[in-house]
N, CA and C atoms as an extended XYZ file, in Angstrom:
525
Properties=species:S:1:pos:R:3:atomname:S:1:resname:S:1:resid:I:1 pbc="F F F"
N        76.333      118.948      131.490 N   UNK     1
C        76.482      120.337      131.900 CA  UNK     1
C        76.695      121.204      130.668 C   UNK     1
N        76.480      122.202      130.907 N   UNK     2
C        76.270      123.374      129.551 CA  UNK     2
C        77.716      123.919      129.001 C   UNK     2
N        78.526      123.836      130.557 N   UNK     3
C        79.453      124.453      130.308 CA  UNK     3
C        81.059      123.658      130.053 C   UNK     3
N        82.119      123.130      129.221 N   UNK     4
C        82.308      122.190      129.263 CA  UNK     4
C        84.224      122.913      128.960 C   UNK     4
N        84.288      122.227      130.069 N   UNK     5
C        86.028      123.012      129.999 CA  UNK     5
C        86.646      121.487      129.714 C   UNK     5
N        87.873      121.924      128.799 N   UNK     6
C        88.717      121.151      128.234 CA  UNK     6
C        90.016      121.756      127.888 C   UNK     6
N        91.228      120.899      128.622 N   UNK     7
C        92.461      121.572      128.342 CA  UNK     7
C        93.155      120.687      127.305 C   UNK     7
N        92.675      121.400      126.122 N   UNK     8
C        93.580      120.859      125.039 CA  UNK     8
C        94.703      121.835      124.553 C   UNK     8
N        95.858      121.616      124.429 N   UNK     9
C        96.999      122.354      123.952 CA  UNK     9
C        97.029      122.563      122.291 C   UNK     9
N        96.445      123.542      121.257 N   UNK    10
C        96.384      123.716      120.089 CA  UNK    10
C        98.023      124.572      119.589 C   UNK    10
N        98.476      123.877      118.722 N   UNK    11
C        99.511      124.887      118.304 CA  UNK    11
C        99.532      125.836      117.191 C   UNK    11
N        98.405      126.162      116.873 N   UNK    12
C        98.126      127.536      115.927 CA  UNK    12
C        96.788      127.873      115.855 C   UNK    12
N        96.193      129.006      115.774 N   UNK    13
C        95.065      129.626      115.857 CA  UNK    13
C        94.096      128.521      114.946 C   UNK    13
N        93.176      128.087      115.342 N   UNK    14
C        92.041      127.560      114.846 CA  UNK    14
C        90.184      128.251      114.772 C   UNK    14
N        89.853      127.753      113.445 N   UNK    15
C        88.484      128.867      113.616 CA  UNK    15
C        87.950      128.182      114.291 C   UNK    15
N        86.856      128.658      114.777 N   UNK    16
C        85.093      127.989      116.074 CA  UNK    16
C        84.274      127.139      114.851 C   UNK    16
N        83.245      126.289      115.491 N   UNK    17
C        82.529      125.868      114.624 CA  UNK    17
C        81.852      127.425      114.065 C   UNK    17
N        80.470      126.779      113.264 N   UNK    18
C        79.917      127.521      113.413 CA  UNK    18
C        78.799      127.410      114.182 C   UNK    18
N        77.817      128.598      114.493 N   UNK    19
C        77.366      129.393      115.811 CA  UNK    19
C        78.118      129.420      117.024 C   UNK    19
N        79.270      129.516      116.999 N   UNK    20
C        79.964      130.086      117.736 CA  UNK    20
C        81.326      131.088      117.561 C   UNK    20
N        81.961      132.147      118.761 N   UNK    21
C        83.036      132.748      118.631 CA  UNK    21
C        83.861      132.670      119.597 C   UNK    21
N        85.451      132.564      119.206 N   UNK    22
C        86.297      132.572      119.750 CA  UNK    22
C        86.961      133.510      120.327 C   UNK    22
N        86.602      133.002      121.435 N   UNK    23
C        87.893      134.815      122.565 CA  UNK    23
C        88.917      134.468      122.969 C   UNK    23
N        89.793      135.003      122.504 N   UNK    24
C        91.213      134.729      122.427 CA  UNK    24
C        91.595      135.757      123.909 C   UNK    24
N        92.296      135.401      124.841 N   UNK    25
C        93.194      136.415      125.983 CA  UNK    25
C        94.283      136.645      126.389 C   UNK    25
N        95.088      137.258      126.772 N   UNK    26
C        96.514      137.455      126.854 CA  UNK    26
C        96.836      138.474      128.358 C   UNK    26
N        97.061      138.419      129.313 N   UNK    27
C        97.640      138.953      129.812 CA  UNK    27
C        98.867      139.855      130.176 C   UNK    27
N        99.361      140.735      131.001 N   UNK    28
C       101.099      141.143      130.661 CA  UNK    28
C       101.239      141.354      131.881 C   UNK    28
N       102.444      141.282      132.257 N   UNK    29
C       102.906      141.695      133.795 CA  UNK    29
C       104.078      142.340      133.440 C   UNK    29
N       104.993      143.950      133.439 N   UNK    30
C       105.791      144.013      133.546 CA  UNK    30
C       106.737      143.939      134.960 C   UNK    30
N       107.342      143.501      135.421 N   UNK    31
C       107.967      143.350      137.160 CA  UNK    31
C       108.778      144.637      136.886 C   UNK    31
N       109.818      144.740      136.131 N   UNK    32
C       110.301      145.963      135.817 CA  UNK    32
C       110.035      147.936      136.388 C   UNK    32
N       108.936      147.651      135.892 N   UNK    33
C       108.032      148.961      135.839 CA  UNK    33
C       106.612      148.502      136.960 C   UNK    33
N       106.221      147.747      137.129 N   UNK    34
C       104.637      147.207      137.590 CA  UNK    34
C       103.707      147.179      136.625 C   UNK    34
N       103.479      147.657      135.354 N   UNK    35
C       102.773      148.153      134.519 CA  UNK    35
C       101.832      146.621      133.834 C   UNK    35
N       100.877      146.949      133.443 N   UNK    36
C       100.031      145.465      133.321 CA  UNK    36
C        98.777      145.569      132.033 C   UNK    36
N        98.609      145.138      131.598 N   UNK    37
C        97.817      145.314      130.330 CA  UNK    37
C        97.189      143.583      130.041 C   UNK    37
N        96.306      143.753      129.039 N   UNK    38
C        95.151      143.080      129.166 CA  UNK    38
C        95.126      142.821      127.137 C   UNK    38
N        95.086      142.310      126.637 N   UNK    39
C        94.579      142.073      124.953 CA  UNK    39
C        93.462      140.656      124.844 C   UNK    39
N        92.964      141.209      124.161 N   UNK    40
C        91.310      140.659      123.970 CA  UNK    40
C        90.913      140.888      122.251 C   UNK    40
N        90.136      139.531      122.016 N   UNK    41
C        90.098      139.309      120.892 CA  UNK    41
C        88.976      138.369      120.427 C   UNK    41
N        87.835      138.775      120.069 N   UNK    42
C        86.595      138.005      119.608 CA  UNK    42
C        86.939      137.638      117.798 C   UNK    42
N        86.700      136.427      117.775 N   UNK    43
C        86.338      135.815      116.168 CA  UNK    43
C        85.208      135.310      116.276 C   UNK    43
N        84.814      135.519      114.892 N   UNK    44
C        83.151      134.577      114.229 CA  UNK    44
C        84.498      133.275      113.838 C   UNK    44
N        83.236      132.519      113.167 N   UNK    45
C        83.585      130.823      112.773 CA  UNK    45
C        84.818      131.475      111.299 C   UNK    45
N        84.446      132.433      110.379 N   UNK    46
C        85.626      132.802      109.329 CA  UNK    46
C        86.934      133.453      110.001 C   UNK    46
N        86.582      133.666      111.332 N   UNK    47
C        88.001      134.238      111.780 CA  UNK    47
C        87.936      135.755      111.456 C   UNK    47
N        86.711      136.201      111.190 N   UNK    48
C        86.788      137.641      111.201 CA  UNK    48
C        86.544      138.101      112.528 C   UNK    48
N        87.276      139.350      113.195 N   UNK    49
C        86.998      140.303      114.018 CA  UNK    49
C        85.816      140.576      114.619 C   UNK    49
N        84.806      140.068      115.435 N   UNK    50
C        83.826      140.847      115.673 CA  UNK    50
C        84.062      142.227      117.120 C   UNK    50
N        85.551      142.329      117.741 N   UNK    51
C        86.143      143.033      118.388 CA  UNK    51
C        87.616      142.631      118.913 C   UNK    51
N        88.203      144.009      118.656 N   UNK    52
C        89.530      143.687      119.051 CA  UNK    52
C        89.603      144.613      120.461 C   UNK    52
N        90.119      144.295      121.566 N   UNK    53
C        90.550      145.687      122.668 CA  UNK    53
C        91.502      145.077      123.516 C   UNK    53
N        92.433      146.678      124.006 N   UNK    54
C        93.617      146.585      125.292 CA  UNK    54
C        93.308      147.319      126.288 C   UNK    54
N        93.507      146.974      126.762 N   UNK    55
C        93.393      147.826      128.224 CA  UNK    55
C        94.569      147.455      128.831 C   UNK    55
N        94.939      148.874      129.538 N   UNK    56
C        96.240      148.748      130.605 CA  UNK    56
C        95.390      148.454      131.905 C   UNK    56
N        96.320      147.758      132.758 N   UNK    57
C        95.774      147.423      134.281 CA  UNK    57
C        96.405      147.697      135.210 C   UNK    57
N        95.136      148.543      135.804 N   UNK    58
C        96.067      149.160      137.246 CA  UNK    58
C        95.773      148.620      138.274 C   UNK    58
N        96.901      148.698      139.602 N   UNK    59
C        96.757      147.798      140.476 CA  UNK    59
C        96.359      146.320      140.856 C   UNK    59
N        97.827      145.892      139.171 N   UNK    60
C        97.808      144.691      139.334 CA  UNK    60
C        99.170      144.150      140.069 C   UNK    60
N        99.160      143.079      140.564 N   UNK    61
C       100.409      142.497      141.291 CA  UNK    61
C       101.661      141.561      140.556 C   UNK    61
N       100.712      140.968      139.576 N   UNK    62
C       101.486      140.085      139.128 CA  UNK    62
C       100.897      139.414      137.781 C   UNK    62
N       101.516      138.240      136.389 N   UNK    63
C       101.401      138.125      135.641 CA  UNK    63
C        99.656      137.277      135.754 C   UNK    63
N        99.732      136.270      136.803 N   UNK    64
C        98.540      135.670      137.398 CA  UNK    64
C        96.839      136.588      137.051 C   UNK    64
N        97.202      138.021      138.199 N   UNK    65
C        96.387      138.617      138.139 CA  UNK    65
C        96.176      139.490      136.797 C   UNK    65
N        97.170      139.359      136.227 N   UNK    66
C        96.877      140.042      134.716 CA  UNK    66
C        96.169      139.509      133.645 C   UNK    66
N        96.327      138.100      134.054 N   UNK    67
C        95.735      137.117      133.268 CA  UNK    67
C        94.287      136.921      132.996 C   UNK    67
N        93.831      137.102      134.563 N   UNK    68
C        92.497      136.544      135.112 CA  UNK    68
C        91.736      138.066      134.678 C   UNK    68
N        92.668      139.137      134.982 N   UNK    69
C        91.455      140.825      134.551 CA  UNK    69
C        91.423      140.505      132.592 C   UNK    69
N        92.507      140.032      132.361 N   UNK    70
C        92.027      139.603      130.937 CA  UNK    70
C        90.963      139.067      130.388 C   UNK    70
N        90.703      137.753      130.974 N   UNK    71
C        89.538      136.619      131.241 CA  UNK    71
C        87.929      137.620      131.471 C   UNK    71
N        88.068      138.116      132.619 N   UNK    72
C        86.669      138.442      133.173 CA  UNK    72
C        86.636      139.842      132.088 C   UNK    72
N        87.434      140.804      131.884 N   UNK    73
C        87.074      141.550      130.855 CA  UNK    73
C        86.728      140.646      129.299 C   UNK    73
N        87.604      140.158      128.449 N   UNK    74
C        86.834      139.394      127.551 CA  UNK    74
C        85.885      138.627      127.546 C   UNK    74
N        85.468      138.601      128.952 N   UNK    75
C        83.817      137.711      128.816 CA  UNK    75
C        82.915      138.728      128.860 C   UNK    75
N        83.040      139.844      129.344 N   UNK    76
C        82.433      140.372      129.914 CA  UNK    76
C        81.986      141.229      128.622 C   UNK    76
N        82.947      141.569      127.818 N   UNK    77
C        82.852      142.165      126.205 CA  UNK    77
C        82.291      141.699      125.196 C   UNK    77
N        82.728      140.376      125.125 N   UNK    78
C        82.049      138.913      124.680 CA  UNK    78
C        80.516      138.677      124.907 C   UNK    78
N        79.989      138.515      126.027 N   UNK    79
C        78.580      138.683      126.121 CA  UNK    79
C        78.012      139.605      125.561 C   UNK    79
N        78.166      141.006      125.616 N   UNK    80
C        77.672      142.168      125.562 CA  UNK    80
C        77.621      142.396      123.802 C   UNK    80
N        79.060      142.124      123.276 N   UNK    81
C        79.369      142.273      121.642 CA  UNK    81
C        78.359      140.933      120.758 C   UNK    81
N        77.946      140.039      121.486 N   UNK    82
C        78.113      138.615      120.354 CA  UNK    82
C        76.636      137.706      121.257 C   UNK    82
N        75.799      136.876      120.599 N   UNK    83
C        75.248      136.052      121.221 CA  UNK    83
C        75.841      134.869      121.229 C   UNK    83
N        76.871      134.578      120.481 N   UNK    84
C        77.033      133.101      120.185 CA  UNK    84
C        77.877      132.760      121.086 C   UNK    84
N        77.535      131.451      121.206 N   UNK    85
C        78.576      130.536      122.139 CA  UNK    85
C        80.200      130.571      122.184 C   UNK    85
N        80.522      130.736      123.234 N   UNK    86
C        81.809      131.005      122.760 CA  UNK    86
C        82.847      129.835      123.566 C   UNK    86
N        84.072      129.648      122.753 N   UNK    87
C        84.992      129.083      123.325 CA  UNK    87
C        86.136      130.265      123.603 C   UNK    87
N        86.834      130.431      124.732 N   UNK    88
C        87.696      130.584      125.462 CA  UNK    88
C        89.262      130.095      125.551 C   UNK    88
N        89.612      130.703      124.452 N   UNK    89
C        91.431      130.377      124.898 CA  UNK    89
C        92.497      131.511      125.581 C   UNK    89
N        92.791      130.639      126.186 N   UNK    90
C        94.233      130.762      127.363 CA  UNK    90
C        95.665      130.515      127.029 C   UNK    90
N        96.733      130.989      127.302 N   UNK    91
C        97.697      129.833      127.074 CA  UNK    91
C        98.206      129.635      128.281 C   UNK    91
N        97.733      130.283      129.732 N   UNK    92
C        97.826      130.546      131.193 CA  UNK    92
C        97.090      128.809      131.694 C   UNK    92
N        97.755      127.858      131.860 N   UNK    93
C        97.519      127.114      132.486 CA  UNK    93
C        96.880      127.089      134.075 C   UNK    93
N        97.325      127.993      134.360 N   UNK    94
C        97.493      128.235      136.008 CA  UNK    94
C        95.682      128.844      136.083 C   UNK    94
N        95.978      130.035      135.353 N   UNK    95
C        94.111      130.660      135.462 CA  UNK    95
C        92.844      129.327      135.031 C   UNK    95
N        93.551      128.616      134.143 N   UNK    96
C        92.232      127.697      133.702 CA  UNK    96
C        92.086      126.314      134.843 C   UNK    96
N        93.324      125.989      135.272 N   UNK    97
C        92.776      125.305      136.860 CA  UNK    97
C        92.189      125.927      137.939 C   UNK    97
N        92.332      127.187      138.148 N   UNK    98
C        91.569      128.080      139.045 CA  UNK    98
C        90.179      128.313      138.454 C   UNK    98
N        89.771      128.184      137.814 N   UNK    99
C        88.464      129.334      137.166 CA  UNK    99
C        87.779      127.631      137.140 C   UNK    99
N        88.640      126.713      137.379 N   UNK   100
C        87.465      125.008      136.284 CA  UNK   100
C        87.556      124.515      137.486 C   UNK   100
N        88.124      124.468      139.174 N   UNK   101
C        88.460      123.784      139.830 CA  UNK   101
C        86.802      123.869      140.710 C   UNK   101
N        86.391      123.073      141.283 N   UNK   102
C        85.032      123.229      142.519 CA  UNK   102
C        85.699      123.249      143.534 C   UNK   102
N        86.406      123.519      144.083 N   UNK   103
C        86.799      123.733      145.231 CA  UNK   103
C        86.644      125.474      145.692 C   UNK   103
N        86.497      125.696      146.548 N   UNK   104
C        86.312      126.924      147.234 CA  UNK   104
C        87.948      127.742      147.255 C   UNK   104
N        87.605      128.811      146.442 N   UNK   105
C        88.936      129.399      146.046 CA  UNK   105
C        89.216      130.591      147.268 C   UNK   105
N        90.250      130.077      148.132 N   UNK   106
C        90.923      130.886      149.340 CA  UNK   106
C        92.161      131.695      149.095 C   UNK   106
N        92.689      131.535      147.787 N   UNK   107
C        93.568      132.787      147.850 CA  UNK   107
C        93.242      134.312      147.900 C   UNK   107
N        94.233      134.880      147.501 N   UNK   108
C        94.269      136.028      146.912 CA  UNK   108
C        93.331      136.418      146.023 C   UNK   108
N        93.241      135.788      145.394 N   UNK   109
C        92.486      135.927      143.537 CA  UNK   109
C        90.995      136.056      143.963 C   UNK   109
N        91.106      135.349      144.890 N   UNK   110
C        89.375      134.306      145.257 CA  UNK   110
C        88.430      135.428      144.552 C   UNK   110
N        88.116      136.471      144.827 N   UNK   111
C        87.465      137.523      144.301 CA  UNK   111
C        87.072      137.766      142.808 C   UNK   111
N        88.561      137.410      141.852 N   UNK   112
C        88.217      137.564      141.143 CA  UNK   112
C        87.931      136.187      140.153 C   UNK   112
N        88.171      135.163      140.934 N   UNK   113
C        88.167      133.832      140.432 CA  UNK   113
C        86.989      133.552      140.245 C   UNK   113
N        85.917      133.929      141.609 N   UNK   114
C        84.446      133.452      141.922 CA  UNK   114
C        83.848      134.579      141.165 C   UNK   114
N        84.169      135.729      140.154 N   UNK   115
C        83.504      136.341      139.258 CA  UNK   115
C        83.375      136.019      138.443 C   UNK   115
N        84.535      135.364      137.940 N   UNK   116
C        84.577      134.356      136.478 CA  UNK   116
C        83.949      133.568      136.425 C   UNK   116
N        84.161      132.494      137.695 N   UNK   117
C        83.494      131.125      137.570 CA  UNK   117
C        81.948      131.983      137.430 C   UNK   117
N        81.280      133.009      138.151 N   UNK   118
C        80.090      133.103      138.135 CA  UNK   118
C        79.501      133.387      136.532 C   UNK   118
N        80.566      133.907      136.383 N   UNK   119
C        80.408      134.691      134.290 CA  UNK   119
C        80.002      133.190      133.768 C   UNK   119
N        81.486      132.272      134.236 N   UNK   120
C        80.890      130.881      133.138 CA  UNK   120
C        80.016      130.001      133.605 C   UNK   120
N        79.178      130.559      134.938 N   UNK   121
C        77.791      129.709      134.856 CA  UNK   121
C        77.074      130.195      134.662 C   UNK   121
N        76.795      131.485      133.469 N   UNK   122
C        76.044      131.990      132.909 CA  UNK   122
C        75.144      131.196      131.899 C   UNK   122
N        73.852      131.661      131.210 N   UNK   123
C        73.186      130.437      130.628 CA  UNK   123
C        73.810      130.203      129.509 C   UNK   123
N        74.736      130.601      128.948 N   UNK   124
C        74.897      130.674      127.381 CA  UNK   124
C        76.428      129.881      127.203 C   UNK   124
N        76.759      128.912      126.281 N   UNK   125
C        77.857      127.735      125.884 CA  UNK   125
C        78.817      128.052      126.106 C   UNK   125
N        79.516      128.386      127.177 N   UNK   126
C        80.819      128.673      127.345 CA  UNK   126
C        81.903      127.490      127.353 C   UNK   126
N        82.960      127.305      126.682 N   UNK   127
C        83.758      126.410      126.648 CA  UNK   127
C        85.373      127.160      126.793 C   UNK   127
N        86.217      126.821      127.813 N   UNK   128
C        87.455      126.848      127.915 CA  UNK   128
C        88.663      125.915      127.438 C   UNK   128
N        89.779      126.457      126.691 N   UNK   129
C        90.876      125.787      126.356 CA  UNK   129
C        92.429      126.131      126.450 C   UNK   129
N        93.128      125.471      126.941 N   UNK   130
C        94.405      125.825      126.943 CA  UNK   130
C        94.881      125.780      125.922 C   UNK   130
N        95.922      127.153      124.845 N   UNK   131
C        96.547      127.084      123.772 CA  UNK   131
C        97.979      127.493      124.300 C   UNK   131
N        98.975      127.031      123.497 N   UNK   132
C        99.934      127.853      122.964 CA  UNK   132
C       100.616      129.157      122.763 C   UNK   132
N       101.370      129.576      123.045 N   UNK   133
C       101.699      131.025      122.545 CA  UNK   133
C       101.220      131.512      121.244 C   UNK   133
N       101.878      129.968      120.443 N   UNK   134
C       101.404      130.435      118.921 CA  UNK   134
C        99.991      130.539      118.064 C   UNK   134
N        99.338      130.166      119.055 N   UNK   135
C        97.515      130.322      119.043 CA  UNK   135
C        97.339      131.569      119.468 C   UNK   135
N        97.921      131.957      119.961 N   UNK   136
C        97.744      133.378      120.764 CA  UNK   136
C        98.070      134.823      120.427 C   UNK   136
N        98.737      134.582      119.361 N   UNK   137
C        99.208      136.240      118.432 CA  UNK   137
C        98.622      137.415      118.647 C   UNK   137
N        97.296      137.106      118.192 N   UNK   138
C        96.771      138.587      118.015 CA  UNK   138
C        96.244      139.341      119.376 C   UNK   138
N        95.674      138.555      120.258 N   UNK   139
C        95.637      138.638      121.666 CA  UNK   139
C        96.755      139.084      122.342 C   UNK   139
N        98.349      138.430      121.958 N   UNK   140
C        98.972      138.536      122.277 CA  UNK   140
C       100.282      140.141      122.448 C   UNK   140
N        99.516      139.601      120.839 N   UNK   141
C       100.188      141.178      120.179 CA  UNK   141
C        99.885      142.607      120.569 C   UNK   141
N        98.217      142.545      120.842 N   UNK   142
C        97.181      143.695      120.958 CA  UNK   142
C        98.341      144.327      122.263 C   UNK   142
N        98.223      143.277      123.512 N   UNK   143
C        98.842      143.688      125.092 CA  UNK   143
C       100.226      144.068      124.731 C   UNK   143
N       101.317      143.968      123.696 N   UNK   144
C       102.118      144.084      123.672 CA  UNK   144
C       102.390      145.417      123.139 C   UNK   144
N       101.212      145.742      121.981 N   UNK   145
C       100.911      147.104      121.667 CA  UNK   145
C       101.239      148.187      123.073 C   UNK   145
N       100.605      147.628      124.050 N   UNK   146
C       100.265      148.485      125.035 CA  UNK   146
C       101.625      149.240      125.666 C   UNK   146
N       102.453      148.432      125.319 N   UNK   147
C       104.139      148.861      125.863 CA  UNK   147
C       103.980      150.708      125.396 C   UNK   147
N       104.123      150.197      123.928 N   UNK   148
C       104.577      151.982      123.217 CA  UNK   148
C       103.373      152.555      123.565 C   UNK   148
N       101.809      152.045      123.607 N   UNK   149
C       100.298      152.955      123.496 CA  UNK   149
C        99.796      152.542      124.211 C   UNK   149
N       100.242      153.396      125.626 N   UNK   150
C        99.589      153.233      126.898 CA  UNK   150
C        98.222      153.733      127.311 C   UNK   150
N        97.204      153.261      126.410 N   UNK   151
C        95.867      153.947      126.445 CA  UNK   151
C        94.874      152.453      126.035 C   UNK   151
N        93.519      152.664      126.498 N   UNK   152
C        92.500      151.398      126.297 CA  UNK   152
C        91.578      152.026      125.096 C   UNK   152
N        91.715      150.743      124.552 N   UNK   153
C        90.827      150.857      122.960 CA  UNK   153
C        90.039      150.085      122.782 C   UNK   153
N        89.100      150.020      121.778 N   UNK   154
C        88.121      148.758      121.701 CA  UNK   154
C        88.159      148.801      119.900 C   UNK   154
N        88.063      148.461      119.563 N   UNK   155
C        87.889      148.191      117.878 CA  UNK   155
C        86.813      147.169      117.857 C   UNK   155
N        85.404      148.164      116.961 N   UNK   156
C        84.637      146.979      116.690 CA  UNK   156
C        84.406      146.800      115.106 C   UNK   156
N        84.404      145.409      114.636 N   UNK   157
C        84.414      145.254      113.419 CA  UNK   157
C        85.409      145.408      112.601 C   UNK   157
N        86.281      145.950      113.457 N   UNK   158
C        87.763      146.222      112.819 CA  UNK   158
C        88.757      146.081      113.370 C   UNK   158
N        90.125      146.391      113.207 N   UNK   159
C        91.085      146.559      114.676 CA  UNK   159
C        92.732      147.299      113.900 C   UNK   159
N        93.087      147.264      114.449 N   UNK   160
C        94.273      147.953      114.225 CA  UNK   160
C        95.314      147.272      113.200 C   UNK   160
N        96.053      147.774      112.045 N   UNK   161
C        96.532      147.365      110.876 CA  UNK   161
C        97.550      145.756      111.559 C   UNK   161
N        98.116      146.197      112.595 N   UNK   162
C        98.929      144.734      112.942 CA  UNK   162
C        98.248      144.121      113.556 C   UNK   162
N        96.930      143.879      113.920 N   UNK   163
C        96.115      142.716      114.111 CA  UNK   163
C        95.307      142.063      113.258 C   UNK   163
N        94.894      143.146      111.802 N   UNK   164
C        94.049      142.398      110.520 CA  UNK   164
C        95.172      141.572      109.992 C   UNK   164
N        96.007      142.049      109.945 N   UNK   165
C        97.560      141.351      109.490 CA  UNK   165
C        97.438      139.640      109.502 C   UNK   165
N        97.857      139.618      111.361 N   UNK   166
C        97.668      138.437      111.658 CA  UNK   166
C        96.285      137.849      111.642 C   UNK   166
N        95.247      138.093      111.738 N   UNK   167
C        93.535      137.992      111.571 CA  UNK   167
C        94.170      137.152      109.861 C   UNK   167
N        94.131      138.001      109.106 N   UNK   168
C        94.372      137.054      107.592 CA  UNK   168
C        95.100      135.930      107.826 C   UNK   168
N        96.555      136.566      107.995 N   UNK   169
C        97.438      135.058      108.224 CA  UNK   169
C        96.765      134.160      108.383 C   UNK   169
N        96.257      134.066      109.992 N   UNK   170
C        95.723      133.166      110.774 CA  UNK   170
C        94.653      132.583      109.624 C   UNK   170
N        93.824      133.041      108.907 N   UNK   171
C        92.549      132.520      108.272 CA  UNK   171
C        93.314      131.856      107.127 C   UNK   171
N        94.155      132.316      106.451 N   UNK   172
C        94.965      131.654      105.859 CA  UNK   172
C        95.278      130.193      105.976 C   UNK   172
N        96.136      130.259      107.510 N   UNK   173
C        96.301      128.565      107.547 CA  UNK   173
C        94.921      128.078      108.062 C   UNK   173
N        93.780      127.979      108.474 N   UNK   174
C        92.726      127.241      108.548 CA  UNK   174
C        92.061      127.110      107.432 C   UNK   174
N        92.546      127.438      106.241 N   UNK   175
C        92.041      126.944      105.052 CA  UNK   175
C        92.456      125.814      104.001 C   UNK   175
């Protein structure tokens, strides 16, 4: 099969081979407030930027569903920004048994589960992985941005000074 999901647990950002890019996702749920945001994050094989973006999310319920509008938006950016094959990290355990499972999805989600799954039987190398928090920074960071800068951005080719930050770091230790 083309498409080949694997839950491996990585504990720090790793680059893609090459011809391929890595989309990093992050979800947010505040319960507090309701407030919900989304960080998204494409790398080439050097770990450079080919797009950074946040988006806040409205009329979300919970950390679950924050997760999954993460997912189907970074694929959905991902296709459109990049031809190359991409691998897919998570650190949401819960979304990557839903989105990899064949069973007929009857929850809540189902809607947006059977969009995804439809995204990753698209023709082009999609591969899924479960990471870490600490794989997850800049993705992580972007949604966290969203607290103080409640507005949706896209950065292409570039991204905002505390995400090149970690972008270096990160290339740093894979060297």
């Amino acid at each position: 099969s083309k498409n080949t999901h694997e839950t491996t647990v990585t504990p720090q950002w790793k680059a893609p081979d090459v011809n391929y890019a890595k989309l990093n996702i992050d979800g947010a749920f505040l319960k507090e407030d309701g407030t919900a945001g989304a960080g998204i994050i494409l790398r080439d094989h050097e770990g450079a930027g080919i797009f950074a973006a946040r988006r806040v999310l409205f009329n979300c319920g919970d950390p679950l569903e924050a997760e999954m509008a993460a997912m189907d938006e970074g694929l959905r950016l991902a296709l459109h920004w990049s031809n190359l094959s991409l691998v897919v990290e998570t650190d949401c355990s819960e979304l990557l048994k839903m989105v990899q499972s064949k069973d007929v999805e009857r929850s809540r989600y189902a809607n947006q589960v059977n969009e995804i799954r439809r995204i990753l039987a698209h023709e082009r190398n999609i591969s899924l992985a479960k990471i870490s928090r600490h794989a997850n920074v800049a993705s992580h960071t972007l949604t966290c941005m969203l607290r103080s800068q409640r507005r949706i951005a896209c950065w292409l080719r570039n991204s905002p000074m505390e995400i090149a930050s970690i972008l270096i770091s990160e290339c740093k230790h894979n060297n």
